[in-house]
N, C-alpha and C positions, 0 to 999 in steps of 0.2 A: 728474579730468577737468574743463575747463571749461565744458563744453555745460550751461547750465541743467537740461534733463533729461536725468540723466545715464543713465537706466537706459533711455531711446532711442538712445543709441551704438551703433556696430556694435564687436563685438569687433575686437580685432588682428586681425589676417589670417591666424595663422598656427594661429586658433582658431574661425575661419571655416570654415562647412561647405560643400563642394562649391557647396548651390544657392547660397548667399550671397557665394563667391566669384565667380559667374559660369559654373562649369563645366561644362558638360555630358556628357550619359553617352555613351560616344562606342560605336561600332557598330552603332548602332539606324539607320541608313539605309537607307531602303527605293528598293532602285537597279533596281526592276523595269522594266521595256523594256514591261508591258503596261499602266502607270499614263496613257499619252498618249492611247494609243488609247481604252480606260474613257470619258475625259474629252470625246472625240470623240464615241464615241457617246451618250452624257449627252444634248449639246446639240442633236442630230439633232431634228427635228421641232417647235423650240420657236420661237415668233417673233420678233424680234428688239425690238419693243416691245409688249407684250400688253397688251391693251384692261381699264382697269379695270373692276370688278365693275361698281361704280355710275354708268358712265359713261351707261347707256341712260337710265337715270332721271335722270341731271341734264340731260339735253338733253332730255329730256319736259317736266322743268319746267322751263326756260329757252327753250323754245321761245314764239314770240310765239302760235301756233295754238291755240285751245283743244280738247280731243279729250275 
């Protein structure tokens, strides 16, 4: 080989193992019809931008008022 470090090569390909070729294990898809809905109701009740923790307190001290 001429790569400087040669023992970081990848093997030939034909000595390549499944993950190193890229391959994947194939039948493992999960084609359930109830995974949308799941996801649906997940997001029910949350708000669309939630108010950080420290928000009250950094507007307490950034207020010009003293309290």
């Amino acid at each position: 080989m001429s790569a400087p470090n040669e023992g970081r090569q990848s093997p030939p390909p034909q000595d390549q193992s499944d993950a190193q070729a890229g391959k994947t294990a194939g039948g493992k898809l999960d084609k359930s019809e109830d995974k949308n809905e799941d996801k649906e109701n997940q997001l029910e009740g949350l708000e669309s931008n939630p108010k950080h923790i420290l928000e009250d307190e950094a507007d307490k001290k950034t207020s010009k008022t003293m309290n």
